[in-house]
C-alpha atoms as one frame of an Amber mdcrd trajectory, in Angstrom:
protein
  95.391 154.142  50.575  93.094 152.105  48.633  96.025 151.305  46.099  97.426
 149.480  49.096  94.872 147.640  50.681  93.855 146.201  47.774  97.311 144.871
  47.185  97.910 143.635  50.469  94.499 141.746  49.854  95.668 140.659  46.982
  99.347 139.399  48.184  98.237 138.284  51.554  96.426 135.042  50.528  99.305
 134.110  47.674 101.913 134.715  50.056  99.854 132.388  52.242  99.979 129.679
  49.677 103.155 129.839  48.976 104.863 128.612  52.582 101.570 126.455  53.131
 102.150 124.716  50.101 106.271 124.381  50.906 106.160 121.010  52.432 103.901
 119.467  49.689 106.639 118.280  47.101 108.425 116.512  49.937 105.304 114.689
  51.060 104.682 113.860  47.768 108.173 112.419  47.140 107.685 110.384  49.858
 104.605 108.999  48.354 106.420 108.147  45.304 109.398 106.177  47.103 106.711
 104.298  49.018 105.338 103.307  45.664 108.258 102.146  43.851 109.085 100.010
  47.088 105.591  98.365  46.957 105.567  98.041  43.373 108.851  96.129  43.162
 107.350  94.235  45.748 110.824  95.003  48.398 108.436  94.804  51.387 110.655
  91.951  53.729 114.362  91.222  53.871 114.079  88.269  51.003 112.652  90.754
  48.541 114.908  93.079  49.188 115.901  95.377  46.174 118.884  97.561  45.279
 118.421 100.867  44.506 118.795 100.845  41.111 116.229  97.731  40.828 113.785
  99.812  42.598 114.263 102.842  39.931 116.958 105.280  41.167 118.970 107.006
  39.310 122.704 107.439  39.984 123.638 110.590  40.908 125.830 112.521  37.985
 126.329 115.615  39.618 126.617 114.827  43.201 127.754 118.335  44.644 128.007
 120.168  41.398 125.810 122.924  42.200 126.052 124.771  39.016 125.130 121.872
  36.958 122.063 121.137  39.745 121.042 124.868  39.553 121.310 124.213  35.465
 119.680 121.135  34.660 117.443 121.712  37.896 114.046 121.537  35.545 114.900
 118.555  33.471 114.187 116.354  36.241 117.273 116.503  38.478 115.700 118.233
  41.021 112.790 115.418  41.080 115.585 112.915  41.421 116.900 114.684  44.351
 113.896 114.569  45.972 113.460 111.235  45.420 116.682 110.789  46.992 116.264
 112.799  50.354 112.743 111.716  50.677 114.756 107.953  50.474 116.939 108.882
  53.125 114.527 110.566  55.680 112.371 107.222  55.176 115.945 105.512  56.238
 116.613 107.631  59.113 113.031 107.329  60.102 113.483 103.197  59.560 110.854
 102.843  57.855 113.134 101.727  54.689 115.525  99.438  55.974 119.133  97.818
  54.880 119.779  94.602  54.444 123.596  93.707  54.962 124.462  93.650  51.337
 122.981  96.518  50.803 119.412  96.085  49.406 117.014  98.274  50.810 113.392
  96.943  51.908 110.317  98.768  52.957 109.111  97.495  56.595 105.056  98.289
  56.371 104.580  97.446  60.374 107.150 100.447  61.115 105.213 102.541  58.603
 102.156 102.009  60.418 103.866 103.157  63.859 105.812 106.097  62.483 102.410
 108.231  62.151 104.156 109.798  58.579 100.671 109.180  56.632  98.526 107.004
  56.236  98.122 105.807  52.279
């Protein structure tokens, strides 16, 4: 019996830090997307930036999942992130298009959405 409530003390608070921690890597992607928008300076419709100005990488292996699974630790996964965390920022419209296709980050709708405050 002691066997097993030491274990469970044990597990209990890793297990805990696990799921708590789950959502971290997508905040943090976030954080990095901001960043490249503000460093590139695509803040308003004239300074606008495509995506491969602002530092995205095409995707290679758009729906191979072996090669994703793979390659997943050489930094594909990161750029996948990168990507989603780019898209919920667009469906949030807090990244907006521009209709050529550049991509700008508005900072009053950034303010409003409540994401975070940086």
């Amino acid at each position: 019996m002691d066997v097993l409530y030491w274990l469970l003390l044990l597990l209990i608070p890793f297990l805990l830090l696990f799921f708590l921690r789950k959502g971290t890597p997508r905040l943090y992607a976030i954080r990095q997307v901001i960043r490249m928008f503000r460093k590139s300076n695509a803040v308003d419709p004239g300074t606008a930036k495509f995506q491969d100005e602002l530092g995205f990488k095409p995707d290679k292996y758009q729906g191979n999942q072996f090669i994703s699974l793979l390659f997943g630790g050489l930094g594909l996964r990161e750029e996948e992130t990168k990507r989603d965390a780019l898209q919920y920022l667009m469906k949030a419209d807090v990244v907006l298009p521009t209709p050529d296709g550049r991509l700008y980050l508005s900072e009053t709708k950034l303010k409003t959405s409540g994401l975070f405050r940086e």
